[in-house]
N, C-alpha and C positions, 0 to 999 in steps of 0.2 A: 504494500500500500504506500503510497508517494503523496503527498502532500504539499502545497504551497502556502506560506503564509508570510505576510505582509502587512506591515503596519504604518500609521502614523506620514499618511501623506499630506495630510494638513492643504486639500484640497487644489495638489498638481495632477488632477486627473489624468493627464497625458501619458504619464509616467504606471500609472494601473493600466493603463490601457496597453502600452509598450509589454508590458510583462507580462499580463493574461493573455495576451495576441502570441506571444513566443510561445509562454508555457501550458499553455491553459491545457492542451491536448497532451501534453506529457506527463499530467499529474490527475490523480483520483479525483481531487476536490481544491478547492483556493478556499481560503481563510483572512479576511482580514481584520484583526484585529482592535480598531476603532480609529478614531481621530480622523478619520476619511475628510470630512468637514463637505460632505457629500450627501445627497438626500437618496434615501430607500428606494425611492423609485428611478434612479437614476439607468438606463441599460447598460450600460456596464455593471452595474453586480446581478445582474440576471443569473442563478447558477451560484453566487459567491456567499459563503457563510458571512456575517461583518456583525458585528457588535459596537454596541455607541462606546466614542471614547469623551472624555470632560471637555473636547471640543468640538463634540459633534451637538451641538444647541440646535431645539423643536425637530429634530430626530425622533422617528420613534423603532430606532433598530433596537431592537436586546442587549439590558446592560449583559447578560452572556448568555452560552449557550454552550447544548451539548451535542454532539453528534456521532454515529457510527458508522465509521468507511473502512471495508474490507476486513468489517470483526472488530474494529479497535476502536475504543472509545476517547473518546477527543470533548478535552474542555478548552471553552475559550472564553478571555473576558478582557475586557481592553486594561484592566487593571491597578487603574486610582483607586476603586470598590475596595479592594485588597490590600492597598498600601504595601504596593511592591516594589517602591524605591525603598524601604524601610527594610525588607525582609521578606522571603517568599512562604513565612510560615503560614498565614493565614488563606496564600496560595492552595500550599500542601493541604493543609485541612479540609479545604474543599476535596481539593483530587481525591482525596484517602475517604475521604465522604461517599463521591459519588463514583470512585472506582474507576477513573480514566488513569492512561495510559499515557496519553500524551498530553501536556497542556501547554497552551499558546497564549501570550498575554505580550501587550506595548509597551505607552506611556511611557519608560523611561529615555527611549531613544537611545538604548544601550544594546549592541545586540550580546543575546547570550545563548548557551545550553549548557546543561547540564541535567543529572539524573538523582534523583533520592528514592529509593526503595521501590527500584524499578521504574518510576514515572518519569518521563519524558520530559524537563521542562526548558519552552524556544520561547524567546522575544528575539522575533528575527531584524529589532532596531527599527531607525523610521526612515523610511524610503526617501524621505527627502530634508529631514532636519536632522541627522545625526549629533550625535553627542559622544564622549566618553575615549578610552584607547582607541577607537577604530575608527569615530568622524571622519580622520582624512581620506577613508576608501568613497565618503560621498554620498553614503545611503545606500542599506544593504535588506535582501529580504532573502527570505530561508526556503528552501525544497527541504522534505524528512520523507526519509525513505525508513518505513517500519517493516521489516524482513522476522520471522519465527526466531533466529539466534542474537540479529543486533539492529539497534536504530542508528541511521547516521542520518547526520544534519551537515547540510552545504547551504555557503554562505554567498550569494550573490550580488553585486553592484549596479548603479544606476544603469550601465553599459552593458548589461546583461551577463557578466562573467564572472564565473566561480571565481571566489579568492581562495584558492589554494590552502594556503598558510589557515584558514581559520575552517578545514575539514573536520567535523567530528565520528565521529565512531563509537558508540556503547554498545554494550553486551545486552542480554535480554534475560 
């Protein structure tokens, strides 16, 4: 199961459109995360999971949501709700609540992954406002690839290309 998830475009449409156009046929499902600054009925998320971020105002997308593609369950929340520039504990307690697998959350404009007791967890940064060690690649959005023995997560830029250096790979 392959995944796309994307966050935090802060309403450069162009740039979702660039990247669902490339990927869209080469992943299960897209995800975006919030902050779109984008209205529900927009055609371009026809097909796209998106939940509000604290700047998507008279929105009425899901502050989150859950879903199930190819067996594996998937939470996502744009994640101020959470206070996850703080800590992902309040994250985790949800997942371990509702027994996802994978979970995907923004807001910080930080891209990340990593794993806690088996879960999956991507903020694949913000596609166009980056922040943190890796801003100067420009704005990065994540493919996860969930396989029976491991997850990997690839990290892509505004120019559509893997950045190498920030490939991940966990065990299952």
């Amino acid at each position: 199961m392959k995944i796309l998830a994307v966050s935090d475009n802060h309403g450069d449409r162009q740039i979702l459109q660039t990247i669902f156009a490339a990927y869209g046929d080469q992943v299960d499902a897209i995800f975006h995360c919030g902050d779109s600054e984008m209205t529900r009925d927009d055609p371009l998320f026809k097909g796209v999971q998106v939940v509000k971020g604290n700047n998507d105002f008279g929105t009425d997308f899901p502050n989150e949501l859950q879903r199930v593609i190819g067996g594996t369950k998937i939470f996502m929340t744009h994640g101020h709700l959470y206070d996850v520039g703080m800590s992902l504990t309040r994250l985790d307690l949800k997942a371990r609540e509702i027994g996802a697998l994978v979970v995907l959350f923004g807001h910080t404009h930080q891209l990340a992954a990593e794993t806690s007791q088996g879960r999956l967890y991507v903020n694949p940064g913000s596609i166009s406002l980056p922040r943190g060690e890796f801003a100067s690649i420009g704005g990065t959005f994540a493919i996860i690839d969930v396989q029976p023995a491991q997850m990997t997560v690839d990290f892509y830029d505004r120019q559509l290309q893997k950045v190498d250096q920030l490939h991940q790979q966990f065990q299952r």
